[in-house]
PDB file of N, CA, C and O in Angstrom:
ATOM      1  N   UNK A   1     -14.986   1.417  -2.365  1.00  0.00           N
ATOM      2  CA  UNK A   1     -14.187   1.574  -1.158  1.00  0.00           C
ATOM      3  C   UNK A   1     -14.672   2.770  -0.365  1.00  0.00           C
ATOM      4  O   UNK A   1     -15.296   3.647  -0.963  1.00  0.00           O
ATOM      5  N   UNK A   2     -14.440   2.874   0.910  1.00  0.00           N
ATOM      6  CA  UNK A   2     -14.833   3.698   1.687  1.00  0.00           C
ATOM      7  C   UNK A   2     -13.885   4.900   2.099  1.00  0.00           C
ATOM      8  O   UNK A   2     -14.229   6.082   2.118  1.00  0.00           O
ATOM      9  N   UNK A   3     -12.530   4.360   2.452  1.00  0.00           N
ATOM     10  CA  UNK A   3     -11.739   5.193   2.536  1.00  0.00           C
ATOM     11  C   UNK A   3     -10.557   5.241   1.995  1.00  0.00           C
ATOM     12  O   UNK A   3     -11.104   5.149   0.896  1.00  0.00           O
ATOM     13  N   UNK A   4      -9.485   5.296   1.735  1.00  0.00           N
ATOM     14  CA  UNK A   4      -8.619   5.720   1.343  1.00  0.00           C
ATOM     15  C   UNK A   4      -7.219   5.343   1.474  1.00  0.00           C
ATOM     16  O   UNK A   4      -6.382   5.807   0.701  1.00  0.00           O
ATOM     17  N   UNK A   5      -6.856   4.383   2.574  1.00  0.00           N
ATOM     18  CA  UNK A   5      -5.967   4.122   3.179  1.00  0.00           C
ATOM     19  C   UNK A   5      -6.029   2.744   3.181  1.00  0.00           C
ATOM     20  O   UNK A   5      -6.894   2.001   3.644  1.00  0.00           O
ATOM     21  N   UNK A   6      -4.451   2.368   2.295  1.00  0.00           N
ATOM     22  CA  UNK A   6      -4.672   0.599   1.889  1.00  0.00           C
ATOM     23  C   UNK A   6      -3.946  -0.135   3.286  1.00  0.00           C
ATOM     24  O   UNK A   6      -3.391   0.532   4.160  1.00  0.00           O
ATOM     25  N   UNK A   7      -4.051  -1.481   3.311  1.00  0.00           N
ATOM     26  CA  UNK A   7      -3.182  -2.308   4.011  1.00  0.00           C
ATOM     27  C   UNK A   7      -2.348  -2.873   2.978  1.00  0.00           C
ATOM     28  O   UNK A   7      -2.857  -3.041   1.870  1.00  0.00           O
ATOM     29  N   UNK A   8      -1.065  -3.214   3.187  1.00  0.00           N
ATOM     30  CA  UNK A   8      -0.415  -3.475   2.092  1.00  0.00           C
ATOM     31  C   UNK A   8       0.861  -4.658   2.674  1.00  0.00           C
ATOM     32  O   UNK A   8       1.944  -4.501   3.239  1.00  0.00           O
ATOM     33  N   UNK A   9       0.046  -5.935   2.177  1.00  0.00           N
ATOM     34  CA  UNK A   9       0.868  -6.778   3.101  1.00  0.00           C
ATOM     35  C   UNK A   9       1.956  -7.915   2.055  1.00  0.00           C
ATOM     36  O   UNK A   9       1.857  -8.023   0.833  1.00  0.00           O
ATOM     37  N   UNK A  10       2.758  -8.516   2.768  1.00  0.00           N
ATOM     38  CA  UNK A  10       3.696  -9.578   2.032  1.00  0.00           C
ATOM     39  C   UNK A  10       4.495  -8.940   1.112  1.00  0.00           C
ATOM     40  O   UNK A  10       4.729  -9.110  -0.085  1.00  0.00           O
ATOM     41  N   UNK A  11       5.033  -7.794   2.361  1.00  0.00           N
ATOM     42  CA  UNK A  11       6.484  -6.917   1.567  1.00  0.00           C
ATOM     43  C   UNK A  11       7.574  -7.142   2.275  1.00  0.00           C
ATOM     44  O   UNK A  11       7.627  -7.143   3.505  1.00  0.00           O
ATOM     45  N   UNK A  12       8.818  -7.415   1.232  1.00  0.00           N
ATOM     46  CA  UNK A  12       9.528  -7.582   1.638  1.00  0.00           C
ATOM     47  C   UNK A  12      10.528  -6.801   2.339  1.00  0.00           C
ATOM     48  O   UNK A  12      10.859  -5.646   2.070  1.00  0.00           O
ATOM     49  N   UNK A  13      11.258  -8.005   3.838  1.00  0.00           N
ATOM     50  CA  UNK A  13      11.691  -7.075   4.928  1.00  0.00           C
ATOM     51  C   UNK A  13      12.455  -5.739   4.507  1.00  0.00           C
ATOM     52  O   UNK A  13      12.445  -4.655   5.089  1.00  0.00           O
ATOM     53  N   UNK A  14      12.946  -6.012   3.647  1.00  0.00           N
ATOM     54  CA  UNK A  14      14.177  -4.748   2.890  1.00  0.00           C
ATOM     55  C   UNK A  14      13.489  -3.324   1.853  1.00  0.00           C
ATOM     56  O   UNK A  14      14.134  -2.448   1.276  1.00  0.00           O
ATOM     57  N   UNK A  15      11.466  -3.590   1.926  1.00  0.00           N
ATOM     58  CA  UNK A  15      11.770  -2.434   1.406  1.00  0.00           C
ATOM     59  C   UNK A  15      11.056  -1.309   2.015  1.00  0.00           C
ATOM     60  O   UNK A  15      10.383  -1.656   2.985  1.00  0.00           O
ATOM     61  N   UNK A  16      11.003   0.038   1.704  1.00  0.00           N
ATOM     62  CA  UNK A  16      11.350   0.843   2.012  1.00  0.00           C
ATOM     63  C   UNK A  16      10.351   2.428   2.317  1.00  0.00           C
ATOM     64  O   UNK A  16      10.179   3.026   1.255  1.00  0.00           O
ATOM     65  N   UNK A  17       9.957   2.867   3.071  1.00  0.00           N
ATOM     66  CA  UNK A  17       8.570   3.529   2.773  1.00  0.00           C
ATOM     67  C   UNK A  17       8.760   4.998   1.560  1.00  0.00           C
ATOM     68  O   UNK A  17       7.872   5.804   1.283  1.00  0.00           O
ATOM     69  N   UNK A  18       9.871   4.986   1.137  1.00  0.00           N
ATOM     70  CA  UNK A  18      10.033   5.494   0.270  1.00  0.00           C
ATOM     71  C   UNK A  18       9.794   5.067  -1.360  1.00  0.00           C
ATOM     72  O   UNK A  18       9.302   5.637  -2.333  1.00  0.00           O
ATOM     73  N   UNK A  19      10.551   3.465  -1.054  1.00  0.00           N
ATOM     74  CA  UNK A  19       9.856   2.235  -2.443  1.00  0.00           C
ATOM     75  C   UNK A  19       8.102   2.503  -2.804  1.00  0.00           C
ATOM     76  O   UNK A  19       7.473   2.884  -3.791  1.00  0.00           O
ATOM     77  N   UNK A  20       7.750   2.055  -1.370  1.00  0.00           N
ATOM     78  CA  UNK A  20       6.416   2.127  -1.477  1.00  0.00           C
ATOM     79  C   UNK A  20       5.781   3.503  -2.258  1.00  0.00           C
ATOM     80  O   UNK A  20       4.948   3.576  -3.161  1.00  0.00           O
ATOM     81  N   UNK A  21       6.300   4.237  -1.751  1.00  0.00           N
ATOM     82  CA  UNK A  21       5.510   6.064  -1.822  1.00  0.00           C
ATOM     83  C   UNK A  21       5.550   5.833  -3.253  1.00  0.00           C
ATOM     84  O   UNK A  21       4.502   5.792  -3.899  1.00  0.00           O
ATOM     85  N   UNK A  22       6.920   5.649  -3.904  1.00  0.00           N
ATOM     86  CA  UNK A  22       6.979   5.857  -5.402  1.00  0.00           C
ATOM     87  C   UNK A  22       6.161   4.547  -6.052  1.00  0.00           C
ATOM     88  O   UNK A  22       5.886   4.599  -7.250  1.00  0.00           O
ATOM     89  N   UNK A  23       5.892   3.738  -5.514  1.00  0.00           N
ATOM     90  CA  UNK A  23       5.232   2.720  -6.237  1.00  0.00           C
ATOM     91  C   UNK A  23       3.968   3.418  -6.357  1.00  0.00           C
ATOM     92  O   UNK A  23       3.630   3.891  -7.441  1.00  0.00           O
ATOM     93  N   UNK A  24       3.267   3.513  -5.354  1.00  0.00           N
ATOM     94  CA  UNK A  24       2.016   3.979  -5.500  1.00  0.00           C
ATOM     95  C   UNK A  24       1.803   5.135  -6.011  1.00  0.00           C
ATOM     96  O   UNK A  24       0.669   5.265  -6.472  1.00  0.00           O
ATOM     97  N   UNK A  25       2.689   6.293  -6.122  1.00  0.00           N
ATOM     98  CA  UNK A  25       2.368   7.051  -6.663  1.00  0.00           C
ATOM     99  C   UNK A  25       2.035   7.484  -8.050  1.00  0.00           C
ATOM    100  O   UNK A  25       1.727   8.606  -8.451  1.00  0.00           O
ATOM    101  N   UNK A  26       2.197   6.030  -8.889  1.00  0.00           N
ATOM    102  CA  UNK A  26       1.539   6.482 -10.218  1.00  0.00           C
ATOM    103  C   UNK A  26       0.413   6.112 -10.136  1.00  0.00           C
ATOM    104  O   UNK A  26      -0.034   5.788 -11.237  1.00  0.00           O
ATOM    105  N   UNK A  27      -0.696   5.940  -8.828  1.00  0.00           N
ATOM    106  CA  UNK A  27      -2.080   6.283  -9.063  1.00  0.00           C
ATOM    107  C   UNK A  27      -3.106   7.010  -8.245  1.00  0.00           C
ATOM    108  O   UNK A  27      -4.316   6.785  -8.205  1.00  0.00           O
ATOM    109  N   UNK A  28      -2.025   8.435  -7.236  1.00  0.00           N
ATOM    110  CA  UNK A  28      -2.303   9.657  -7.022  1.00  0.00           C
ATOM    111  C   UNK A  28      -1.390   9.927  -5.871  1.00  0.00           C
ATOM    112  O   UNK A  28      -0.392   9.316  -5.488  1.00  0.00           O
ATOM    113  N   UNK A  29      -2.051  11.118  -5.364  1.00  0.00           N
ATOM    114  CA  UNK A  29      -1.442  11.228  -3.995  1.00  0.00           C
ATOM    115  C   UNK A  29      -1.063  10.631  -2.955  1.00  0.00           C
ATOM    116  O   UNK A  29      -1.867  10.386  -2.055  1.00  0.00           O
ATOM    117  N   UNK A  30      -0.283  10.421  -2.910  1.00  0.00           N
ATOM    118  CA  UNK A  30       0.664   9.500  -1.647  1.00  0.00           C
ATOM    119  C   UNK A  30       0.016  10.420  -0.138  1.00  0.00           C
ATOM    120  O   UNK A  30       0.566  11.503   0.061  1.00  0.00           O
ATOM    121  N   UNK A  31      -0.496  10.226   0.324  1.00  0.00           N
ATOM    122  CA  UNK A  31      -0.686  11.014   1.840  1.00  0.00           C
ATOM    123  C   UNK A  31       0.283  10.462   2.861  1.00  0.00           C
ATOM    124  O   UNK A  31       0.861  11.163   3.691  1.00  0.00           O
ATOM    125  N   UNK A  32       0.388   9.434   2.763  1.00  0.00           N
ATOM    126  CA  UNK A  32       1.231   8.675   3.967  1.00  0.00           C
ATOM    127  C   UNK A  32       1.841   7.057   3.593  1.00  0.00           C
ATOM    128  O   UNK A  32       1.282   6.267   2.832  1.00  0.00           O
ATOM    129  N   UNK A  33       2.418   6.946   3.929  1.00  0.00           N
ATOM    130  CA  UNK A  33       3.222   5.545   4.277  1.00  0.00           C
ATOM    131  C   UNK A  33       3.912   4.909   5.432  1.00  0.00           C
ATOM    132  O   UNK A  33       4.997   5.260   5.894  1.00  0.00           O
ATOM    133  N   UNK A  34       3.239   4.037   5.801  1.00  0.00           N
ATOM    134  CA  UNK A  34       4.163   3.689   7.464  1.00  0.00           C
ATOM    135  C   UNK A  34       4.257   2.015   7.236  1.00  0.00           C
ATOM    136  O   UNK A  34       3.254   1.330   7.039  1.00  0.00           O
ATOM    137  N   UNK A  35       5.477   1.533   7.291  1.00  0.00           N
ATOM    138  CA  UNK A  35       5.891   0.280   7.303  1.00  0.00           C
ATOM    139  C   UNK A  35       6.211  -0.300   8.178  1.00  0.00           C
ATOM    140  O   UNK A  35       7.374   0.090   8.280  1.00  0.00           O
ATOM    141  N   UNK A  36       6.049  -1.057   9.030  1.00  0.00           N
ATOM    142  CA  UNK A  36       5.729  -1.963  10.190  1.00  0.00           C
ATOM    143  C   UNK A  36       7.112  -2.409  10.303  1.00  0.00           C
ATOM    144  O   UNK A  36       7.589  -3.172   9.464  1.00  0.00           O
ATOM    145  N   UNK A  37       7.697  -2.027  11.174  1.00  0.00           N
ATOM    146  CA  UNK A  37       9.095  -2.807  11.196  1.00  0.00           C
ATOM    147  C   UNK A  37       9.453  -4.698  10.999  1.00  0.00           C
ATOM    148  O   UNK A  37       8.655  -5.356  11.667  1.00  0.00           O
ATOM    149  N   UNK A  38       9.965  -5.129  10.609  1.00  0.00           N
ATOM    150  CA  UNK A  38      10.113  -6.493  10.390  1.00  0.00           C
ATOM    151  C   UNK A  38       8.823  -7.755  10.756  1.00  0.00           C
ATOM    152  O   UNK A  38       8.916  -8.925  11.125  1.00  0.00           O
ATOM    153  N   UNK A  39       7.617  -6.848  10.444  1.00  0.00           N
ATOM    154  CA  UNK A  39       6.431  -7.720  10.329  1.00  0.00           C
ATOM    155  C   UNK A  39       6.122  -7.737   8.315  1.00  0.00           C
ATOM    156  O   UNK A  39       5.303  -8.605   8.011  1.00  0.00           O
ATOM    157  N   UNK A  40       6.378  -7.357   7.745  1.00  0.00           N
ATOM    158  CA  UNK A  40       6.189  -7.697   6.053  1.00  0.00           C
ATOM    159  C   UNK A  40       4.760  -7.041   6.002  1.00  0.00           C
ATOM    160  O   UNK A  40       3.839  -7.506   5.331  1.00  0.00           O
ATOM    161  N   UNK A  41       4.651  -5.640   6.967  1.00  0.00           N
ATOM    162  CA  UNK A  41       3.395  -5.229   6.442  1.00  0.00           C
ATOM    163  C   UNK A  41       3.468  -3.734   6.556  1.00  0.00           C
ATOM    164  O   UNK A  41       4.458  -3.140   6.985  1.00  0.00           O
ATOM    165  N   UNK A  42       2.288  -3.123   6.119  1.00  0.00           N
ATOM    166  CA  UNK A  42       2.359  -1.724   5.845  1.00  0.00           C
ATOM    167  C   UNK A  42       0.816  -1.358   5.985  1.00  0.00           C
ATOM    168  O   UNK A  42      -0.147  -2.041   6.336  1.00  0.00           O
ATOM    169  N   UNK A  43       0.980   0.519   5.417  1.00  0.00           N
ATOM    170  CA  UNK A  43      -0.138   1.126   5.196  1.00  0.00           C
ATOM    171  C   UNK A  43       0.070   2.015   4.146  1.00  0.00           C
ATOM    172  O   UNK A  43       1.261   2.117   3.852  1.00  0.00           O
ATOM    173  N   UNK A  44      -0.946   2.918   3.262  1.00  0.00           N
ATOM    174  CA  UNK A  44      -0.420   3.757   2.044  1.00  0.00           C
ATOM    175  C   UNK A  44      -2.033   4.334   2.380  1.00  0.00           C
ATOM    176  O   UNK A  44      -3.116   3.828   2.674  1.00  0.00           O
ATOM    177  N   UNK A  45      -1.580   5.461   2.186  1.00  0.00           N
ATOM    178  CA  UNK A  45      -3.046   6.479   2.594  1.00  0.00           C
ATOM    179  C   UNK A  45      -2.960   7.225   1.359  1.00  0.00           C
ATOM    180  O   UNK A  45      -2.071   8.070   1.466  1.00  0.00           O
ATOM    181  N   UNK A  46      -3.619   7.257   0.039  1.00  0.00           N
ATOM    182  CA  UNK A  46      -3.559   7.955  -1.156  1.00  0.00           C
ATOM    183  C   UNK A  46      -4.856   9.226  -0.194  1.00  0.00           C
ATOM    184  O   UNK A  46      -5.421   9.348   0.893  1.00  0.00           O
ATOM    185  N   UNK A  47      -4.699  10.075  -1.853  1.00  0.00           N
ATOM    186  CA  UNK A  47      -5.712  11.304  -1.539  1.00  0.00           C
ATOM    187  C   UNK A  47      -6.979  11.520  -1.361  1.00  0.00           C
ATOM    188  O   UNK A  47      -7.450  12.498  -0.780  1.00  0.00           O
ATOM    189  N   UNK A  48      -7.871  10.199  -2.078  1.00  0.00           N
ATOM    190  CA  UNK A  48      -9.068   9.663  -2.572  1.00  0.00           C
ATOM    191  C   UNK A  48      -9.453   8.292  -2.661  1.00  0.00           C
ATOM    192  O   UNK A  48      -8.677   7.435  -3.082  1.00  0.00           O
ATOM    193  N   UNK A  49     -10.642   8.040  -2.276  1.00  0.00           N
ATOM    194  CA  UNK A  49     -10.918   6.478  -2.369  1.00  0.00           C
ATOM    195  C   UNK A  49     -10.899   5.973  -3.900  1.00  0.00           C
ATOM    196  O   UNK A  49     -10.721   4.810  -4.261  1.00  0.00           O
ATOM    197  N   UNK A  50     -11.058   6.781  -4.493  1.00  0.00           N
ATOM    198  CA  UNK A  50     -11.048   6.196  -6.197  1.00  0.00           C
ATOM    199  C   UNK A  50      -9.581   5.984  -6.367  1.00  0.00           C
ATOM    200  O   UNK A  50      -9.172   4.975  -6.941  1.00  0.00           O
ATOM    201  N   UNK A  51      -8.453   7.245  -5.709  1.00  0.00           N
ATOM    202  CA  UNK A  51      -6.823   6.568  -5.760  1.00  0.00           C
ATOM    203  C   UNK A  51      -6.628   5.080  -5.374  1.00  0.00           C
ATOM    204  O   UNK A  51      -5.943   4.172  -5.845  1.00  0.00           O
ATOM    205  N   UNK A  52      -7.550   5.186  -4.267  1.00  0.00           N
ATOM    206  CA  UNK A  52      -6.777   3.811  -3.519  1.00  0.00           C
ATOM    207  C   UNK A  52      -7.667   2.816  -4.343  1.00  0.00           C
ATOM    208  O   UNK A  52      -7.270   1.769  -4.854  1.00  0.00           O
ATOM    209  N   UNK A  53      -8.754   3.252  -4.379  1.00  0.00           N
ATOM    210  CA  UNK A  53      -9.267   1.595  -5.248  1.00  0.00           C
ATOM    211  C   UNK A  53      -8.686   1.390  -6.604  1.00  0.00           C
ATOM    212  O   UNK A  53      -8.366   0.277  -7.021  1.00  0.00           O
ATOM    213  N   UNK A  54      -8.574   2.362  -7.197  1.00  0.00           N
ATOM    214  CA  UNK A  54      -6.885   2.017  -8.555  1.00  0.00           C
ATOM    215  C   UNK A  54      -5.698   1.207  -8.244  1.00  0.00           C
ATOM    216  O   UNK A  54      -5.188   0.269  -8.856  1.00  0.00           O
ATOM    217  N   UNK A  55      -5.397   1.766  -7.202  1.00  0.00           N
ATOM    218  CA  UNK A  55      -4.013   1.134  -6.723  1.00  0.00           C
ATOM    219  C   UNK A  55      -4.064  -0.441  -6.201  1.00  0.00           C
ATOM    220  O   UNK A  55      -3.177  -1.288  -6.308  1.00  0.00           O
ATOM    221  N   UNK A  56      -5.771  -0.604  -5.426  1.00  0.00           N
ATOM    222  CA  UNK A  56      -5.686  -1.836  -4.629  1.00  0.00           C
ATOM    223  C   UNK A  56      -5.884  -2.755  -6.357  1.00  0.00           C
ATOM    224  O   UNK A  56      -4.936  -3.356  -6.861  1.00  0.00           O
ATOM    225  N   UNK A  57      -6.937  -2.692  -6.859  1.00  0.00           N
ATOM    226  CA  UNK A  57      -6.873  -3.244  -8.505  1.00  0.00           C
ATOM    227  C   UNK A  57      -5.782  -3.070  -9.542  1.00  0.00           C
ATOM    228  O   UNK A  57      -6.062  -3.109 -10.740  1.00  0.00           O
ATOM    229  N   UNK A  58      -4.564  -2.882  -9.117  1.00  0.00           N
ATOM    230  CA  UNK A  58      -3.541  -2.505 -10.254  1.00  0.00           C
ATOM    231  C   UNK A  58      -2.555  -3.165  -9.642  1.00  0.00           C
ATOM    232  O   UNK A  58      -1.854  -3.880 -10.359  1.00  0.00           O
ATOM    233  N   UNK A  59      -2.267  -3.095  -8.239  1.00  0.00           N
ATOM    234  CA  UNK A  59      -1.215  -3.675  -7.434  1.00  0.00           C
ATOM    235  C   UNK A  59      -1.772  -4.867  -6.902  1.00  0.00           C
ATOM    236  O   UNK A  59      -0.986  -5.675  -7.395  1.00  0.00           O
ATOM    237  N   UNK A  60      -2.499  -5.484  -6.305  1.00  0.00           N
ATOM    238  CA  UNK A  60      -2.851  -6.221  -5.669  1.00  0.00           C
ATOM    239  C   UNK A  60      -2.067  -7.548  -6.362  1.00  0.00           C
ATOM    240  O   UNK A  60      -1.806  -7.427  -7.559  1.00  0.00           O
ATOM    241  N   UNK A  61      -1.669  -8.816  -5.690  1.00  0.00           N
ATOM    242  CA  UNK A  61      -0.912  -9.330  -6.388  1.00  0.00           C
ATOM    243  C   UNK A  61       0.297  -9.368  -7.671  1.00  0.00           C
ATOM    244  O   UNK A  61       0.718 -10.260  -8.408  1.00  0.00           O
ATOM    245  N   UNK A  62       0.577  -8.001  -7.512  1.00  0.00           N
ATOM    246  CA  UNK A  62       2.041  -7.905  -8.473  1.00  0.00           C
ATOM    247  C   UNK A  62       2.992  -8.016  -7.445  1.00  0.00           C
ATOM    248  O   UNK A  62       2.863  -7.871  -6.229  1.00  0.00           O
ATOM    249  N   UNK A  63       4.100  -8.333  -8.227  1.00  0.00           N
ATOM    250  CA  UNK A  63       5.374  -8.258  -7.915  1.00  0.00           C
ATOM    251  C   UNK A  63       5.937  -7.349  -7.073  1.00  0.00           C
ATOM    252  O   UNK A  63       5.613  -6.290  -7.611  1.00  0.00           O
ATOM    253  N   UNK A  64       6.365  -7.159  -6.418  1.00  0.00           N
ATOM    254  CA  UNK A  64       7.625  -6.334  -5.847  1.00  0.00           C
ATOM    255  C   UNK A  64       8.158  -6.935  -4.958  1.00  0.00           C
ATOM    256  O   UNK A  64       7.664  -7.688  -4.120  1.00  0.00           O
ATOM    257  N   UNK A  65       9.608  -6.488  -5.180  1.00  0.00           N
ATOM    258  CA  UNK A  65      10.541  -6.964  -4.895  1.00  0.00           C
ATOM    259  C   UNK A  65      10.676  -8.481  -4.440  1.00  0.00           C
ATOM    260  O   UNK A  65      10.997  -8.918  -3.334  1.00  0.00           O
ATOM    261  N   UNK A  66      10.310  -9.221  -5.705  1.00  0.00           N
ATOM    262  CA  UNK A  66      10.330 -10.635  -5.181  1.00  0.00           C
ATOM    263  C   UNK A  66       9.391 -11.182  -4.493  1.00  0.00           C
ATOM    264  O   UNK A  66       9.620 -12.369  -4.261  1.00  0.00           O
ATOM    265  N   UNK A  67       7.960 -10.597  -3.872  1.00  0.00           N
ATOM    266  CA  UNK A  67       7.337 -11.060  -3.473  1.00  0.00           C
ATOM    267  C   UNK A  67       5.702 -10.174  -4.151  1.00  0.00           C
ATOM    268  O   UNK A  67       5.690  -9.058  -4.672  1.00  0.00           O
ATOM    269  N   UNK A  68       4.813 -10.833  -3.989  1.00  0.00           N
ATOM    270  CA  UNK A  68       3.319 -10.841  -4.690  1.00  0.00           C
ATOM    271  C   UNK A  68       2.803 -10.280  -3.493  1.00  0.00           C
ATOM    272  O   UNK A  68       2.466 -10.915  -2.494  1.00  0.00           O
ATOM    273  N   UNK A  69       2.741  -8.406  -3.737  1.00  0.00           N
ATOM    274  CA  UNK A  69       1.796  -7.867  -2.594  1.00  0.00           C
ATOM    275  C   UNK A  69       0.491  -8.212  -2.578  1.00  0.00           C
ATOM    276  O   UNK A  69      -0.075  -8.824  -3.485  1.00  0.00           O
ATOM    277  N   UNK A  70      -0.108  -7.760  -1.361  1.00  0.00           N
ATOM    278  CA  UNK A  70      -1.840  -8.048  -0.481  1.00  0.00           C
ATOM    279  C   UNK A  70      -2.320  -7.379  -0.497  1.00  0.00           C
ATOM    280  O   UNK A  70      -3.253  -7.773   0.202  1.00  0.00           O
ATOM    281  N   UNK A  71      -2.572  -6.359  -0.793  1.00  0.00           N
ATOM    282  CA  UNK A  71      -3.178  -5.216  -1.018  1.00  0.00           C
ATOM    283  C   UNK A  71      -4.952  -5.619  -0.687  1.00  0.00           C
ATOM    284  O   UNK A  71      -5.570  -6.550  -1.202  1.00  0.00           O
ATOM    285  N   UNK A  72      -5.600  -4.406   0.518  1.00  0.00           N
ATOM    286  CA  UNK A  72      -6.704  -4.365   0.741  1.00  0.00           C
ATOM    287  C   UNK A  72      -7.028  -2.802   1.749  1.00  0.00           C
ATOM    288  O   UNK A  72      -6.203  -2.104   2.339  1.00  0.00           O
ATOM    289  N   UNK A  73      -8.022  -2.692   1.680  1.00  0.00           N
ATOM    290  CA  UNK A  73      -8.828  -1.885   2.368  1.00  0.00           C
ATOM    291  C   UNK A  73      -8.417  -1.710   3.445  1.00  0.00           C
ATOM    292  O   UNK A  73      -8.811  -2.588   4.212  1.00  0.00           O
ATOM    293  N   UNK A  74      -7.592  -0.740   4.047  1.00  0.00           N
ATOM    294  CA  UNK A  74      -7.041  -0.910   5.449  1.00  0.00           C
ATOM    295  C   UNK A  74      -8.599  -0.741   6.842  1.00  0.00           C
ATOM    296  O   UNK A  74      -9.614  -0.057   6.716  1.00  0.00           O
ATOM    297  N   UNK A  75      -8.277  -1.472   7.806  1.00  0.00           N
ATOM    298  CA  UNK A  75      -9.418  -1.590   8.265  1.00  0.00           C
ATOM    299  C   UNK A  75      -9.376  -0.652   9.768  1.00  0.00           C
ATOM    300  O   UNK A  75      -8.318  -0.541  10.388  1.00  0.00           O
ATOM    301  N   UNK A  76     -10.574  -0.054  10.214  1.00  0.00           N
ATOM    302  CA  UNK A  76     -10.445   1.472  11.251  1.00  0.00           C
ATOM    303  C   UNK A  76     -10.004   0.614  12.625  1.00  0.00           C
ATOM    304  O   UNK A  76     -10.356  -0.488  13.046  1.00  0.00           O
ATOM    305  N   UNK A  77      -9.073   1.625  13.128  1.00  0.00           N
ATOM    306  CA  UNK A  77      -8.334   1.054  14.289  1.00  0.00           C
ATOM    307  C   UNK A  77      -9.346   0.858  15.415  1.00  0.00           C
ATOM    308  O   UNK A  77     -10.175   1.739  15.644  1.00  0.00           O
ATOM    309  N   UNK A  78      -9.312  -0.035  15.977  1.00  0.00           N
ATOM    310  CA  UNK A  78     -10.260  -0.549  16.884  1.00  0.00           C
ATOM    311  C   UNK A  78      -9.923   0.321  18.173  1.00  0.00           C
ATOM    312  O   UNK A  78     -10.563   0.157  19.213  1.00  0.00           O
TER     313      UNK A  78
END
């Protein structure tokens, strides 16, 4: 991975960028979290690309809250 900052999609409307922070944070620094209002998508900016590529391989298709996150490589704003 290149950078650091996941896309984190097919979450459900109810949760929370606080849910998120603590989810991810058992695989480093949380830098940021911003959740897209009632689109089922997000962002999670860990400390390191080795954080985020843990997290995108550990989370990617699990569970939460009822739905099977998307987890990928967030991509540079155009």
């Amino acid at each position: 991975m290149q950078g650091s900052k996941l896309y984190v999609g097919n979450l459900n409307y109810d949760a929370t960028e606080d849910q998120l922070k603590e989810l991810f944070a058992e695989f480093g620094t949380v830098q940021s979290v911003v959740i897209i209002p009632r689109k089922g998508f997000g962002f999670v900016e860990l400390s390191s690309p080795e954080e985020a590529e843990k997290a995108k391989n550990e989370l990617n298709e699990k569970d939460f809250q009822g739905r099977p996150l998307r987890i990928d490589e967030a991509k540079p704003k155009r």
